[in-house]
Backbone as CSV, one residue per row, in Angstrom:
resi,resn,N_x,N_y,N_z,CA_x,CA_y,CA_z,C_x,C_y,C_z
1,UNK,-10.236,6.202,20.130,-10.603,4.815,20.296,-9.406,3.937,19.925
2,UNK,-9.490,2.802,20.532,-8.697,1.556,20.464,-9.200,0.587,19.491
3,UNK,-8.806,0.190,18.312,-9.293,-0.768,17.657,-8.074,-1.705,17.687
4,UNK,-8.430,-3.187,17.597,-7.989,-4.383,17.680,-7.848,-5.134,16.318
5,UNK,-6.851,-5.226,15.972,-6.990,-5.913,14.295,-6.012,-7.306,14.750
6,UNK,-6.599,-8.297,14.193,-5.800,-9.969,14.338,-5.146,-10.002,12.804
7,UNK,-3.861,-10.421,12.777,-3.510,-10.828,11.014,-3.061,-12.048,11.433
8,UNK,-3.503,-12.611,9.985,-2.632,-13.843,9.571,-1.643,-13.408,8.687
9,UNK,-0.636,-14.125,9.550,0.767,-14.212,8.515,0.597,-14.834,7.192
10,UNK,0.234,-15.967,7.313,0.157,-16.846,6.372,-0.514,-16.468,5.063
11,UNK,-1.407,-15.967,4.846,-2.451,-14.651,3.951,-2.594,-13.233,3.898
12,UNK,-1.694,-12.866,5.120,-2.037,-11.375,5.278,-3.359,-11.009,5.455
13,UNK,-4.505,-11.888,5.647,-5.868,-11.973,5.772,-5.746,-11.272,7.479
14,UNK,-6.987,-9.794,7.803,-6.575,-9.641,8.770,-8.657,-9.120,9.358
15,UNK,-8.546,-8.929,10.555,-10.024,-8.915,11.136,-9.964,-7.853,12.153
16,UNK,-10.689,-6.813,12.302,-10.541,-6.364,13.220,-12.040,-6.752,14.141
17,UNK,-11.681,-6.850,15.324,-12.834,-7.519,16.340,-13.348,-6.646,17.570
18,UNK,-12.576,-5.638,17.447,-13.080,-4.527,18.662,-12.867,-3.494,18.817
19,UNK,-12.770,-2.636,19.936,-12.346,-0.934,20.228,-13.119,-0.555,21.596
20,UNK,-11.617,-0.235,21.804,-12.038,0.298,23.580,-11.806,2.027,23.581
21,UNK,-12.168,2.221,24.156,-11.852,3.586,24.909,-10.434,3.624,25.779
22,UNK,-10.272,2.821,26.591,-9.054,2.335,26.658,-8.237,1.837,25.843
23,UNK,-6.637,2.330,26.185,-5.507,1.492,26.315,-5.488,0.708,26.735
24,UNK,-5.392,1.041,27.907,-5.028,0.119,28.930,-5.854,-1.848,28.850
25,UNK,-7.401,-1.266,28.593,-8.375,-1.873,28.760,-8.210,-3.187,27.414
26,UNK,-7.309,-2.544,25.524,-7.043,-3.012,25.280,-6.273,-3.894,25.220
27,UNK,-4.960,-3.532,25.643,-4.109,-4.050,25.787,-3.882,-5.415,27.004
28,UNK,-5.018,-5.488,27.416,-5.210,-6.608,28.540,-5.930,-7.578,27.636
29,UNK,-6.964,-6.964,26.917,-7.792,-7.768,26.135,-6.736,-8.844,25.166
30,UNK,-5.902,-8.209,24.343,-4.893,-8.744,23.391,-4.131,-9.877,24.116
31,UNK,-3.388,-9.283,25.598,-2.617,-10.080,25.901,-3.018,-11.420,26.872
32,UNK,-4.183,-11.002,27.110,-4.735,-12.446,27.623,-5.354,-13.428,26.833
33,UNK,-5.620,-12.159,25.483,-6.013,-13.927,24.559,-7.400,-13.878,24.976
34,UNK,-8.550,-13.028,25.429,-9.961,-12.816,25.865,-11.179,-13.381,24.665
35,UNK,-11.937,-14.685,25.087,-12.172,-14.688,23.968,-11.663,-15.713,22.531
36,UNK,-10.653,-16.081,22.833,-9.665,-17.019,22.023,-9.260,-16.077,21.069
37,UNK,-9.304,-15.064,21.137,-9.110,-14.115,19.649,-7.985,-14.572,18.553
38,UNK,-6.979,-15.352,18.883,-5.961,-16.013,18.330,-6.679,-17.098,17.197
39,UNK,-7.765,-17.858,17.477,-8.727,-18.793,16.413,-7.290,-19.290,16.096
40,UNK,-6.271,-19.448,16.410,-5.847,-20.231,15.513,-4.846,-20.343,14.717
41,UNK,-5.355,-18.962,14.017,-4.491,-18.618,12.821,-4.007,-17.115,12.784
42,UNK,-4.567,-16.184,14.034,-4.223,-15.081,14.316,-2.705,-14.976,14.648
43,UNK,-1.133,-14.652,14.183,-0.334,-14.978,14.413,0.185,-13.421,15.389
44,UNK,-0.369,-12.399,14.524,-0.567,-11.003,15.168,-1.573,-10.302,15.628
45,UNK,-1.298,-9.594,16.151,-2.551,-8.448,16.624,-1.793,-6.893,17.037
46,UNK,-2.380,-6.045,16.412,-2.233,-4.418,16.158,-3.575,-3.754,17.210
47,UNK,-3.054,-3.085,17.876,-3.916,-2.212,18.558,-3.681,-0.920,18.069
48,UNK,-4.449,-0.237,17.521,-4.641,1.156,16.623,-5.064,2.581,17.037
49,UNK,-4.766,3.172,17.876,-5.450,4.494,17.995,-5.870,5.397,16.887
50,UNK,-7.095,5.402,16.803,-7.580,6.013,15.663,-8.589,7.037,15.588
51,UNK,-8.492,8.247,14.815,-9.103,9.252,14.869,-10.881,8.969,14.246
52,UNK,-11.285,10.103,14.212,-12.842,10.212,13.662,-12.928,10.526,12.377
53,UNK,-13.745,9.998,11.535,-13.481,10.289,10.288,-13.518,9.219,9.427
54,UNK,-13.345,9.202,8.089,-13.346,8.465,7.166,-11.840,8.436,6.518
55,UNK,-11.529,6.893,6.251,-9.910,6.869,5.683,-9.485,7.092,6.482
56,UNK,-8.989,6.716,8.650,-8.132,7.164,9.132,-6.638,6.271,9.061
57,UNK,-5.489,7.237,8.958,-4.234,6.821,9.524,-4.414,6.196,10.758
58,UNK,-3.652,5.525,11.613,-3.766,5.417,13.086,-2.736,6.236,13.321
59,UNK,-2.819,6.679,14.929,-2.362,7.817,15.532,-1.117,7.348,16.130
60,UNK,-0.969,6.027,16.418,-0.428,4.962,17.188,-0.327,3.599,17.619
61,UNK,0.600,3.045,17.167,0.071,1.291,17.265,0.935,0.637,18.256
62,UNK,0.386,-0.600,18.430,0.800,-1.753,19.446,1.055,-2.796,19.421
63,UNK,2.146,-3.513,18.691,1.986,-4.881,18.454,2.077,-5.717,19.340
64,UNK,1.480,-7.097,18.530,1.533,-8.135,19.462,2.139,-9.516,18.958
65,UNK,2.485,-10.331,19.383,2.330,-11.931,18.418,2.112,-12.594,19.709
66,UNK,1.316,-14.179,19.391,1.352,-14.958,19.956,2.432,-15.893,20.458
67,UNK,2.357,-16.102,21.611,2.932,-17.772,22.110,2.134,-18.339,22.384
68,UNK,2.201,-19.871,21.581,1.600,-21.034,21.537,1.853,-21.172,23.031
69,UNK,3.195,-21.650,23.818,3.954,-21.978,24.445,2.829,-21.463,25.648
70,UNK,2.471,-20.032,26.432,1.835,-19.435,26.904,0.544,-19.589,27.049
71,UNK,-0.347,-19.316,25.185,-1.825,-18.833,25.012,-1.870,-17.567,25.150
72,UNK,-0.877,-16.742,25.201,-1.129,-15.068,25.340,-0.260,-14.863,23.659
73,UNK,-1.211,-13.686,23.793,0.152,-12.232,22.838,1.271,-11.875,23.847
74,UNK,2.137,-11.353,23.101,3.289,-10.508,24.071,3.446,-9.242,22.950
75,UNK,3.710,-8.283,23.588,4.142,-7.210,22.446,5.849,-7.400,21.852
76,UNK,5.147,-6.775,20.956,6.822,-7.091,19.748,6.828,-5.928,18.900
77,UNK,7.672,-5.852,18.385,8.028,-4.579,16.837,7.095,-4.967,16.077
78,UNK,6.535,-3.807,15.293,6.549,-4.103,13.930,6.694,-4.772,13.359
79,UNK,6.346,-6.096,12.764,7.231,-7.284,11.851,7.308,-6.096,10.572
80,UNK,8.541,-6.257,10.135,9.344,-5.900,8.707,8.145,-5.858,7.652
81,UNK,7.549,-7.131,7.862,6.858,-7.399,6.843,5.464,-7.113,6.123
82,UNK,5.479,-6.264,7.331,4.042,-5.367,6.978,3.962,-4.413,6.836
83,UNK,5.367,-3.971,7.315,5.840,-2.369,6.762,4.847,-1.431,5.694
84,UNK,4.715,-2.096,4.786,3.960,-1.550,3.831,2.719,-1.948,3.404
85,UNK,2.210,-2.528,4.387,0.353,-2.703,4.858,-0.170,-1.957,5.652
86,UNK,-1.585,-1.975,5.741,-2.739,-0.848,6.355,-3.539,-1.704,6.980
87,UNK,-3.224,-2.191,8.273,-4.401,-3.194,8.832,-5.295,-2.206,9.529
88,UNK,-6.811,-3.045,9.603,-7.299,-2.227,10.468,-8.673,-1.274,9.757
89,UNK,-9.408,-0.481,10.288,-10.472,0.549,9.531,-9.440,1.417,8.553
90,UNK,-10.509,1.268,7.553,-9.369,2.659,6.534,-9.305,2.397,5.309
């Protein structure tokens, strides 16, 4: 599964709001902004492949950040700054 986690930069306060079976299916969701999922204050969004189970690692992630400029996500690196955070189920 695909889970969807939004962070705020500003708090590190973060939400996760969905999970597809798809990739693909996510990754449209994120970058169109479906939903307003941004509220605002969503500055990122992580798409997570994640196993079954309790306490998972993700298998694989996807970042995103917003443009105001747009109204979409675009994918991006990793910000630095979360390096050593766990967004997401877990």
């Amino acid at each position: 599964m695909y889970f969807i986690t939004l962070i705020c930069e500003h708090d590190l306060s973060s939400r996760t709001v969905g999970y597809y079976k798809s990739k693909k299916t996510a990754i449209e969701v994120v970058k169109e902004n479906v939903f307003d999922i941004w509220e605002t204050v969503y500055e990122y969004a992580v798409i997570q492949k994640m196993w079954e189970g309790l306490y998972p690692d993700p298998l694989e992630e996807t970042w995103f950040v917003f443009r105001e400029l747009t109204g979409q996500y675009s994918e991006t690196e990793k910000p630095e700054q979360f390096e050593h955070y766990q967004f997401g189920i877990g």
